[in-house]
C-alpha positions in Angstrom: 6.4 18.8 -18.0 9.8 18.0 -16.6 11.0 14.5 -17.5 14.4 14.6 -14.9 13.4 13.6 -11.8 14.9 14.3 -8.3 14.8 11.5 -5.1 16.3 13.0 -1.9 17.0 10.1 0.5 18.2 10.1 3.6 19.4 7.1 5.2 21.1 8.6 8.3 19.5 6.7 11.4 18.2 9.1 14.5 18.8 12.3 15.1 21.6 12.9 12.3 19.8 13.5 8.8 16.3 12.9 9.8 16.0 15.8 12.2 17.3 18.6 10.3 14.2 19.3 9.3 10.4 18.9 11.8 8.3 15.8 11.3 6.0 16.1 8.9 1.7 15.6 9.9 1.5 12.5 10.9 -0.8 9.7 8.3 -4.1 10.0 8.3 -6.1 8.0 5.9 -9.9 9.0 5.1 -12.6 6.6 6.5 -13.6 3.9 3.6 -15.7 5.0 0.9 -19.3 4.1 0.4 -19.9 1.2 -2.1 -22.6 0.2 -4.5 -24.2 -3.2 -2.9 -22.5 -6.3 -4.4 -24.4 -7.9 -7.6 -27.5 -10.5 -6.4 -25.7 -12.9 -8.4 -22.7 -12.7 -6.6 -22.4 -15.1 -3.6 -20.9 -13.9 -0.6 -20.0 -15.6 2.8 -22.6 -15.6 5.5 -20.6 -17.0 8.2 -17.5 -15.4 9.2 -15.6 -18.3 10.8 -12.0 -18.4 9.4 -12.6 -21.7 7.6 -16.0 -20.6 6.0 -14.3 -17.2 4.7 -11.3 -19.1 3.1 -13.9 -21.9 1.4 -15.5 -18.7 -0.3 -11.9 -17.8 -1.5 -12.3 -16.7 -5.5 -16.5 -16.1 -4.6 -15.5 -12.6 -7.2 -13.6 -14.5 -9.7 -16.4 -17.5 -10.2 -18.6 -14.4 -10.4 -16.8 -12.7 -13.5 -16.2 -16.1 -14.7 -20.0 -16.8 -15.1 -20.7 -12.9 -15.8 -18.6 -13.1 -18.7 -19.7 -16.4 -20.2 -23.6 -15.2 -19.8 -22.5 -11.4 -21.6 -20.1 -13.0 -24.2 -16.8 -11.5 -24.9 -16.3 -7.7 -24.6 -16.2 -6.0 -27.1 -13.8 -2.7 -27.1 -15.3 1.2 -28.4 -14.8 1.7 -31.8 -14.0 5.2 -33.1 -13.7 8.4 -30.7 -17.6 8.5 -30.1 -18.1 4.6 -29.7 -18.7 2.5 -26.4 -17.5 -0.8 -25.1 -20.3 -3.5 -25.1 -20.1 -6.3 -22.5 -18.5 -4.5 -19.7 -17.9 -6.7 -16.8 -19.5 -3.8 -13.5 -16.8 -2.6 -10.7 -17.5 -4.3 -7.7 -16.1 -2.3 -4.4 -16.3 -3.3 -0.8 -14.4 -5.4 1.5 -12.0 -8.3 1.1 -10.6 -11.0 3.3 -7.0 -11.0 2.7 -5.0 -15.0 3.8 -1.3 -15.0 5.6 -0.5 -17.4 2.3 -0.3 -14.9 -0.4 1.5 -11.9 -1.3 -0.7 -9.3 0.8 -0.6 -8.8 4.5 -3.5 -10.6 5.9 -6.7 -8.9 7.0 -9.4 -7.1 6.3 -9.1 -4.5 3.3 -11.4 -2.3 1.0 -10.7 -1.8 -2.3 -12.7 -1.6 -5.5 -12.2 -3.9 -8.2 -12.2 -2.6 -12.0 -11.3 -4.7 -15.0 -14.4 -4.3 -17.5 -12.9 -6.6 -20.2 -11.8 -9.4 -17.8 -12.1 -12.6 -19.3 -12.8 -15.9 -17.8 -9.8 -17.8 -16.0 -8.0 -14.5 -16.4 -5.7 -13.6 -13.3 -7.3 -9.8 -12.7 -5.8 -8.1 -9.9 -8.2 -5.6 -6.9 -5.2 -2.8 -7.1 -4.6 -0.7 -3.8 -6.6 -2.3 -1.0 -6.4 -0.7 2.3 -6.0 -2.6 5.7 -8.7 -1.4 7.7 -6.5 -1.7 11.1 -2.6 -0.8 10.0 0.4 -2.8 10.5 2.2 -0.7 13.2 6.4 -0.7 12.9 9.0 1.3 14.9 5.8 3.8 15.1 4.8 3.8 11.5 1.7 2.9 9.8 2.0 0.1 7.1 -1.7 0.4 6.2 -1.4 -0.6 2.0 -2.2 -4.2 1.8 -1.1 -4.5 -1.9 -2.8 -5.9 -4.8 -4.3 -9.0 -4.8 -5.6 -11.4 -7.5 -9.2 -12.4 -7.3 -8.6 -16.1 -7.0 -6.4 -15.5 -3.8 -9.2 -13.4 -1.9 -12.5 -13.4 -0.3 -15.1 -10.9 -1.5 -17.1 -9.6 1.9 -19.9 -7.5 0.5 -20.2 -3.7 1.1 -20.9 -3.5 4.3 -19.0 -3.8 7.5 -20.1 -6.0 10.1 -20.5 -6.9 13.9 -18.4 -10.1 13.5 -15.8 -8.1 10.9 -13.4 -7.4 13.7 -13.6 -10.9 14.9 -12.5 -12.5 11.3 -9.9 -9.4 10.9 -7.8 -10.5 14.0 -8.5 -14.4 13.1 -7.3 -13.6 9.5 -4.3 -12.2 11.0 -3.3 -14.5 13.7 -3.2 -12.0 17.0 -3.0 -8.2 17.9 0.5 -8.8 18.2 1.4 -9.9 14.6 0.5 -6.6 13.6 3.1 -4.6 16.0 7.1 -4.5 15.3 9.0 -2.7 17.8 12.8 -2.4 18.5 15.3 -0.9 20.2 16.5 3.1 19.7 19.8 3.5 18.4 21.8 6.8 19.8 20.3 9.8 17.5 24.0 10.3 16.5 24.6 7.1 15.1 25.0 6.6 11.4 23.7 3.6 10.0 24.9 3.0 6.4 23.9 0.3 3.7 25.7 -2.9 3.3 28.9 -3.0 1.1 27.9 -2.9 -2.6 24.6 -2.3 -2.2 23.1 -0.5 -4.5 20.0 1.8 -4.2 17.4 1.7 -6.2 15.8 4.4 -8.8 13.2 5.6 -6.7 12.1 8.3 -9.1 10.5 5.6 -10.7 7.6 5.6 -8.3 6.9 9.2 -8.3 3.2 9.0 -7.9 2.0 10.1 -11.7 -1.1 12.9 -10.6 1.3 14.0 -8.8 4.2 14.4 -11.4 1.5 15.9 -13.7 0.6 18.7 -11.2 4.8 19.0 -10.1 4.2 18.3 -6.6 6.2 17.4 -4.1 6.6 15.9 -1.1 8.7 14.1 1.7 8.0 10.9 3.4 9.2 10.2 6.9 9.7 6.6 7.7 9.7 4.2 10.5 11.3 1.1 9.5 12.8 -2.0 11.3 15.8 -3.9 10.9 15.2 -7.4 10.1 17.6 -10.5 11.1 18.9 -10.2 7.8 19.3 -6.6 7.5 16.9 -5.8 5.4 14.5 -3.3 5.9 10.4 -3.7 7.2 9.0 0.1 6.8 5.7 1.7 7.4 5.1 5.8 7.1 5.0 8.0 10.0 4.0 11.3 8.3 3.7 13.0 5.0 5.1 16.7 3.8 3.6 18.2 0.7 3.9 21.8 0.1 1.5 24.1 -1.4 2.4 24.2 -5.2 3.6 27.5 -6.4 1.9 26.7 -9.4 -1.8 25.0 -10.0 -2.9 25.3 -6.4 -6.3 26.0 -6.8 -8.6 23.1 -5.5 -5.1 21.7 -4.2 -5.7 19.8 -0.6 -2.7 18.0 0.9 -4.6 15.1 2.0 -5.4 14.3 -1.6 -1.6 13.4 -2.2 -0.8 11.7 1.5 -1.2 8.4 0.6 -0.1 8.3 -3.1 4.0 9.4 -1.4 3.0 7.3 1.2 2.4 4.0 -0.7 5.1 5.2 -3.7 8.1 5.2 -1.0 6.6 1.7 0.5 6.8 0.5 -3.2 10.1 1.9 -3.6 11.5 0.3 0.0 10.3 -3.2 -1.4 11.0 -3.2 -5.1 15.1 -4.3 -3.6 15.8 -6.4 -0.5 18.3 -3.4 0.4 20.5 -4.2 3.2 22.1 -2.1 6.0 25.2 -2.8 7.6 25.6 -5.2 10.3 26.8 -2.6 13.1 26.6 1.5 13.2 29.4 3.5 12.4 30.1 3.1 16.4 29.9 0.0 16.6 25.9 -0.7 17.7 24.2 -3.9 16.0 21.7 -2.7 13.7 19.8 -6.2 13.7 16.2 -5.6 15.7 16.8 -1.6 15.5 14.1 1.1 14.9 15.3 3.6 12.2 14.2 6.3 10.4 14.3 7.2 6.8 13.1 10.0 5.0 12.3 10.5 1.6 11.9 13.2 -0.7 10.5 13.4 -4.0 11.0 17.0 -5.9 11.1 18.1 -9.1 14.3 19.7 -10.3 13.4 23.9 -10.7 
């Protein structure tokens, strides 16, 4: 295994850096999986009125709070051959997600897994998936985050007919979920603010990925905010055939791991563009394009 890494960015805006090479396929994330029906024991919310679904806020964590005072504490596998004792189940399905926490608000699926959770503890659902994306500048922002269990409604494993209806109350209107802005010229050049510094990237290289060296590039959509920062979402997804450990290799199984690494990397620093193009052209309310490459150095 290689242990220098290589990020290719490209923070030309239009036509200049981004269209040296084609687009790559455009996002396409697989339907949700099929979960195991929720514990009996585990309440869920009936009525799907915005103010019933937020009272049931935590409905998981009061369930692993009981769980584990009826089961004890867990107790860890001893020697290679051993097993835990008191595992706390997975529970998958679908989760209300509130405009007041750190997620973007909807409705998500994601499958919570923390076997020696104990009571009180703040356990986190990792990777939940919007089921109807952010759209920005023509991107998809479909990664909600991770969310702690107290902050988020557990919905059971099924969708249902009122699920839209509490998806678009959760957040707010059709048109919260839409950023647009206006097309700079494809030759303008739109560079960071003075100072700025970018950060290392590298260290998001999705890690099945890195073990398999494979590669990709990540095409952006992003929007520049009032305070010229950046708001991104992915438009499409390159990842080569490996010349090396191919065989039972599919793109798609690699899509979404770039997709939500270069999100991650975009938001781990408030970077900041300049305040006008290299011609001139404000840059606040624009639509840019970014593209990122993660590669392994040969």
């Amino acid at each position: 295994m290689r242990h220098m890494l290589l990020v290719m960015v490209a923070w030309l805006c239009g036509g200049a850096a981004v269209a040296q090479t084609s687009d790559p396929p455009t996002l396409v994330l697989p339907p949700p999986p099929e979960y195991s029906a929720a514990p009996s024991t585990l309440r869920l919310p009936t009525d799907y009125s915005l103010q019933a679904v937020e009272q049931a806020r935590g409905n998981l964590a009061r369930w692993r709070d009981a769980e584990r005072r009826r089961m004890g504490a867990y107790i860890p596998a001893r020697g290679p051959d051993g097993l835990a004792q008191r595992v706390l189940p997975g529970v998958g399905g679908y989760f209300a997600l509130f405009a007041d926490t750190a997620t973007r608000p909807g409705i998500a699926y994601g499958y919570w897994s923390d076997p020696a959770s104990d009571v009180a503890t703040r356990s986190v659902v990792r990777g939940l998936v919007l089921m109807n994306p952010y759209t920005i500048c023509g991107s998809q922002l479909p990664w909600a985050g991770d969310a702690y269990l107290g902050d988020i409604t557990y919905l059971g494993n099924a969708w249902r007919p009122d699920s839209d209806a509490l998806d678009l109350a959760l957040s707010g209107s059709p048109d919260a979920r839409t950023v647009n802005g206006r097309e700079l010229p494809a030759s303008a050049v739109l560079p960071f603010a003075p100072s700025q510094q970018l950060p290392d990237i590298s260290r998001f290289y999705p890690q099945r990925a890195l073990e398999r060296e494979i590669e990709a590039a990540v095409l952006m959509g992003c929007h520049v905010e009032v305070d010229f920062t950046l708001r991104c979402g992915v438009i499409g997804v390159d990842v080569p055939r490996p010349s090396l450990g191919a065989a039972g290799w599919r793109a798609e199984n690699y899509e979404s791991d770039f997709g939500q690494a270069a999100i991650r990397a975009m938001q781990s620093s408030r970077l900041r563009v300049a305040e006008t193009t290299d011609d001139g052209q404000p840059s606040a309310g624009a639509c840019v394009r970014r593209r990122i490459r993660f590669a392994i150095p040969r």
